[in-house]
MITI-240130 format. One record per residue (C-alpha): residue in one letter; x, y, z. Coordinates in steps of 0.5 Angstrom, whole numbers, plus 500, padded with zeros to 3 digits. Layout:
residues N
aXYZ
...
***
This chain:
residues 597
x322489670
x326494665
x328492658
x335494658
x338489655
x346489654
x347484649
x343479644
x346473648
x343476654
x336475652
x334468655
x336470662
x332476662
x326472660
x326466665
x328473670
x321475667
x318469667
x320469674
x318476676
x312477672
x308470670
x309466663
x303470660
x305477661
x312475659
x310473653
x306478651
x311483653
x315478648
x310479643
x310487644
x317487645
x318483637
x313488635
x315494638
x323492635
x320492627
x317498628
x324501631
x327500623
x323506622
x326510626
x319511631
x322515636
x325520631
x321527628
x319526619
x324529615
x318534614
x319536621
x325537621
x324542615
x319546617
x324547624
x329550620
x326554617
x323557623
x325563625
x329562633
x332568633
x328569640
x331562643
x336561647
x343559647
x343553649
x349551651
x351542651
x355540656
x361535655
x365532658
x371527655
x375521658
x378516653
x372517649
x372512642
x373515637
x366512632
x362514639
x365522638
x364523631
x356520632
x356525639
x358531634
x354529629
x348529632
x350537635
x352538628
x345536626
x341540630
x334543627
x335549630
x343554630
x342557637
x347552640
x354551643
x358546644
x363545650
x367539650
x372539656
x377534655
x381530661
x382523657
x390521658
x391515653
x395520648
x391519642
x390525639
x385524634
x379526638
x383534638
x385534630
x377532629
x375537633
x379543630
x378541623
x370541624
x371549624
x365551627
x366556632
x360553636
x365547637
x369550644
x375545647
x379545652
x384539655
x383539662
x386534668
x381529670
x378531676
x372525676
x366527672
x362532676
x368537676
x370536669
x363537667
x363543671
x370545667
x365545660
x360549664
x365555664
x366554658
x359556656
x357563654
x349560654
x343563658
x342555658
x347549659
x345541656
x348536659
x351530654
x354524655
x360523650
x357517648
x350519647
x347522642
x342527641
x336528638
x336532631
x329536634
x332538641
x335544641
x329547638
x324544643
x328546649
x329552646
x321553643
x319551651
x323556654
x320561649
x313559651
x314558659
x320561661
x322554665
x329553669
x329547668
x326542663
x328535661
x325530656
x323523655
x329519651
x331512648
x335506650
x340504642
x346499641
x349501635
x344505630
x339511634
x334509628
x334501631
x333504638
x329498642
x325501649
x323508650
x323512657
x318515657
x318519664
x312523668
x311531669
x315533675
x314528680
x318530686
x317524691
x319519685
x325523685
x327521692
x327514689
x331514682
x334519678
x328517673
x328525670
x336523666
x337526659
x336531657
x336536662
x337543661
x337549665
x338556666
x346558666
x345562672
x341557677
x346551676
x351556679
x346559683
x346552687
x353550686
x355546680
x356539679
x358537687
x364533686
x362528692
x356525688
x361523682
x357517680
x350521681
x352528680
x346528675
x342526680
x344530686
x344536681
x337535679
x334535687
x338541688
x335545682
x328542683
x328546690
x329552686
x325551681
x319546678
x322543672
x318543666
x317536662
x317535655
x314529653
x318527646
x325523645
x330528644
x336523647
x339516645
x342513650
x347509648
x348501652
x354498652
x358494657
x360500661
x355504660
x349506667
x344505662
x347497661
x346496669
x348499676
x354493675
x358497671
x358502676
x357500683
x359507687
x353509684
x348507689
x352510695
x353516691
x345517690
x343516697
x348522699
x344526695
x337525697
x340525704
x343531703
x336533700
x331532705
x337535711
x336542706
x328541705
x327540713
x325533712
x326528717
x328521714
x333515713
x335513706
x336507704
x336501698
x330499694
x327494692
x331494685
x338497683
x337504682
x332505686
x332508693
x326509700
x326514704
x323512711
x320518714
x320519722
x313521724
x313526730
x309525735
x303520736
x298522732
x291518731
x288514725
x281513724
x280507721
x273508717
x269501714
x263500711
x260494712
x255491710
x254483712
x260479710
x262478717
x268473714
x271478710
x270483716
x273478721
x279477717
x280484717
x279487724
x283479726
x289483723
x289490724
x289487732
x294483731
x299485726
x298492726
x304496729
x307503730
x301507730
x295509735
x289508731
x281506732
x277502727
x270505726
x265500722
x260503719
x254499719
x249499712
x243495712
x246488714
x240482715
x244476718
x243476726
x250473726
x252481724
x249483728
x252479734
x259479731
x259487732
x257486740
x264481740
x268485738
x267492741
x267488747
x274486745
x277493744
x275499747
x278503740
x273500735
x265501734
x260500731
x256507727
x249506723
x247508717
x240508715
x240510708
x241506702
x247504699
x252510698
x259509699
x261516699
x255518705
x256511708
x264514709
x262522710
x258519716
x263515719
x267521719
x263525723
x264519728
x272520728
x276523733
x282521729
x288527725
x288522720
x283518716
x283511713
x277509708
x279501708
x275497703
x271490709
x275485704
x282487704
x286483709
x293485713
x299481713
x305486714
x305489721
x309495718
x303497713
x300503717
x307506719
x309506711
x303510710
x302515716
x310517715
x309518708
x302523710
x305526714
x309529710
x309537708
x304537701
x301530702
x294530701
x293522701
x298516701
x295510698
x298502697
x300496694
x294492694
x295485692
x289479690
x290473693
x294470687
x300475689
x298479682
x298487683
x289490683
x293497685
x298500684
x296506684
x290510679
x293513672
x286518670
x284517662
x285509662
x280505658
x277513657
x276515664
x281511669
x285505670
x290502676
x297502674
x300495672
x294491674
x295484674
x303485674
x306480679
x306482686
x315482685
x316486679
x319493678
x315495674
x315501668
x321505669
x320501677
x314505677
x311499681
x316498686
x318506687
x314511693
x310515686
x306521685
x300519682
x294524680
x289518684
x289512688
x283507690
x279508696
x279502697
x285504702
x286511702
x290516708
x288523708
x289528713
x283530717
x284537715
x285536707
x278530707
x274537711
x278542706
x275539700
x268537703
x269530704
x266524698
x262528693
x255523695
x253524687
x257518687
x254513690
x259507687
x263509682
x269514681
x268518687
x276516690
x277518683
x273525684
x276526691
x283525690
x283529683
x280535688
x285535693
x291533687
x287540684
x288544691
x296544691
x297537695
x301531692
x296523692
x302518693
x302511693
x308506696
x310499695
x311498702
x305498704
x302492700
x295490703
x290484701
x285485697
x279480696
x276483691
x275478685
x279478679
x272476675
x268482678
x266487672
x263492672
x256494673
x252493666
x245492667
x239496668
x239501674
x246499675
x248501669
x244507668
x247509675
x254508672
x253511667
x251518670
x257518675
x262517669
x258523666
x260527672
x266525673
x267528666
x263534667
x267535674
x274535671
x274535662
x275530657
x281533656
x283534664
x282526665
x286525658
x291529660
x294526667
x301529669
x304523672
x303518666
x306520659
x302522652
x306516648
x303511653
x297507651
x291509655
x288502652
x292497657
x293498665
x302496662
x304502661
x306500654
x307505648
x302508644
x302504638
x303509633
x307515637
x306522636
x312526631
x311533633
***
């Protein structure tokens, strides 16, 4: 679940939520990383050193944009005003304006008087009549005289380095469109209690949430080249805007805090309670989204508040080649093929066993059973020794299907709807491979997705969460883009397996899922995962890795050609996790001391 507490007294329903969602083990130690992280807060983590701000002022930003900061008012509290213009005021880096567009009809005019007496000529206000949020944040865009636009809430607060940053990446990079991580705060941005901190750009995680938020900034002319803020959206317009910039353009991450977000009882960062037309004013977004890109789809709520699934209609009847190594285990294999028969639906497919050295007769009597029993099943052999890359390169050449699936002999089917989730996602325009939430037995998360550069090499995202929780920043429980997933489950198009030439055989047992998808990733395809189709797996929790003799020695030249195949630096550097993140825990918990510059 997300840590965004409203109040202190609040504190005991969030943990028995936790407790509930999580198990009381990982509560407590989320507790004891939450109590360690809130000392931290005290000295201001998520905040440049003075020393930074110092060499930033001496900088020469001549060449920076203007970046104009977006703001619309409404009854703003006046201590709530005087911190957002403070923070502005502040700012490291001159080359900002900012626009205060003023629709409050409560007849103080203390908010005006403070303003005209700032007398800085970067400060532009203007009353206007209350025409909701979108329109009056569209009446502070025409107020600018910045190549670029911020938006502010007047309630928030900036980071003291973030007109610099943004205007140091759009010097170096040239975007259109960047955004940044942020933090959540009461009262004190030098006590701010969780951050956000967010991904590259990751379109199909867009679809669900809003989770690029704050700050976002953007070129003056492509936000009125897409029409402004859309007053139908109110409620979600940043959202909406988002979609229809990220058509235009790819945004650009800035992986630092330069927003402070402010809770409080009316605020969407204390829960979409305080607003709730804003689930119905997000999901028009993302329809009208996938009606302007093509896509064919139903959006709906997700799992969580905030989040949203899109069902994709798939066209036609395509086939998916099911492909399974096996070798004895007839147990497993008998769970496996019992529900792919009986629980399966939605989808044409066939199975294809890809039989490697089994001794046990019964095996070999089971494989007769049931190619009898189904027509679309056989069984192929594979003479050589075990390789789980040839083993399935094998089998594909048996598959006759437009899509295939390499499926681990211990995973068991429990939902019908498994496949269909997955296929509707492959077929997508861009997806090279869809990968699922594959649970053990105890109802613990083994996959949720493969974050490169865990552990020094790769991890499983949230592994050993409960099979319920949201997740970070509802990574979990959201349809995201990752740069792998396990073959343990794993959807590829045909054409993109062939394409890339299939598992390189050189991993024989370990990192070859990770290898193939880090390849297709590479080609320009997009590797996701989805919580909706949730599988299974058998596999135990006790089982390590391989430490001894040969098997070592093999598990060891394999990490060495992962490394050699894609750089220390590139598995360090996943896109879709976030430099601030711990790589030594599969939480997404911070890094413990965090970057300041």
């Amino acid at each position: 679940m997300n840590l965004r507490w409203k109040r202190t007294k609040e504190l005991p329903q969030v943990f028995c939520k936790m407790v509930k969602e999580e198990g009381a083990g990982q509560t407590m130690r989320r507790a004891a990383g939450f109590a360690k992280r809130r000392l931290k807060s005290k000295k201001g983590r998520f905040l440049p050193s003075a020393q930074v701000l110092e060499r930033q002022r001496a900088a020469d930003t001549a060449s920076f944009p203007v970046i104009s900061i977006c703001v619309p008012l409404y009854n703003t509290p006046m201590p709530f005003l005087k911190e957002m213009a403070e923070s502005v005021l502040a700012q490291s880096c001159p080359r900002w304006e900012l626009c205060l567009a003023d629709a409050s009809n409560d007849g103080d005019a203390r908010r005006e008087e403070y303003l005209n007496a700032i007398q800085d000529k970067r400060i532009r206000y203007m009353k206007i009549e209350n025409r909701g949020i979108a329109e009056n944040t569209n009446e502070a865009a025409r107020m600018a005289s910045g190549s670029y636009l911020a938006l502010l809430d007047h309630d928030d607060v900036l980071s003291p380095n973030a007109v610099f940053e943004m205007g140091k990446a759009i010097q170096k990079t040239g975007a259109l469109f960047l955004y940044s991580d942020e933090a959540l705060f009461f009262t004190n941005i030098k006590n701010a209690h969780v951050g956000h901190f967010k991904p590259d750009f990751a379109p199909d995680y867009l679809n669900c949430c809003n989770y690029i938020c704050h700050l976002a900034v953007f070129q003056t002319e492509l936000f009125w080249q897409v029409g402004g803020l859309n007053p139908a959206c109110d409620g979600s317009q940043d959202h909406d805007l988002f979609l229809r910039l990220s058509e235009k353009t790819t945004p650009v991450h800035i992986p630092k805090v330069l927003y402070f977000w402010r809770v409080h009882a009316a605020s969407t960062a204390s829960g979409t309670e305080a607003k709730p037309y804003v689930a119905e004013a997000a999901k028009r977004a993302v329809t009208e989204h996938l009606k302007r890109i093509g896509a064919k789809g139903t959006v709906k709520d997700g799992l969580f508040p905030s989040t949203y699934r899109v069902q994709y209609e798939i066209e036609g009847d395509p086939l998916v080649s099911i492909l399974i190594p096996n070798k004895d285990h007839i147990d497993d294999l008998s769970k496996l093929i019992s529900g792919l028969y009986e629980k399966t639906r939605g989808v044409r497919f066939e199975v294809i066993v890809i039989e490697n050295n089994s001794t046990q007769q019964e095996t070999f009597d089971y494989y007769d059973t049931i190619q009898k029993e189904h027509e679309n099943l056989r069984v192929v052999y594979y003479k050589g020794g075990f390789n789980f890359s040839a083993i399935n390169n094998y089998g594909r050449s048996f598959a006759g299907g437009e899509y295939l699936l390499l499926l681990n002999n211990d995973m068991e089917v429990t939902d019908g709807d498994w496949l269909k989730e997955m296929l509707s996602l492959c077929v997508q325009p861009g997806v090279g491979i869809v990968g699922a939430k594959l649970l053990y037995p105890d109802d613990t998360v083994q996959h949720a997705g493969v974050v490169t550069g865990l552990g020094g090499f790769a991890g499983h995202s949230h592994k050993y969460a409960r099979k319920d929780a949201s997740g970070y920043m509802f990574r979990l429980a959201t349809v995201q883009n990752f740069s792998a997933v396990t073959a343990a489950c794993l959807l590829c198009p045909a054409k993109i397996y062939d394409e890339a030439g299939g598992l390189d055989e050189k991993f024989e047992v370990a990192f070859n899922d990770v290898d193939f998808c880090l390849r297709v990733r590479d080609a320009g395809y997009r590797i996701l995962y989805t919580p909706y189709a949730v599988l299974y797996h058998h596999e135990s929790k006790s089982r390590g890795l391989d430490v001894k003799g040969e098997a070592k020695a093999r598990f060891d030249r394999e990490r060495a050609r992962l490394e050699q195949k894609h750089t220390r630096k590139g598995l360090l550097s996943d896109p879709y996790y976030n430099p601030n993140l711990t790589l030594d825990r599969e939480d997404f918990s911070e890094n413990d001391v965090l970057p300041k510059e």
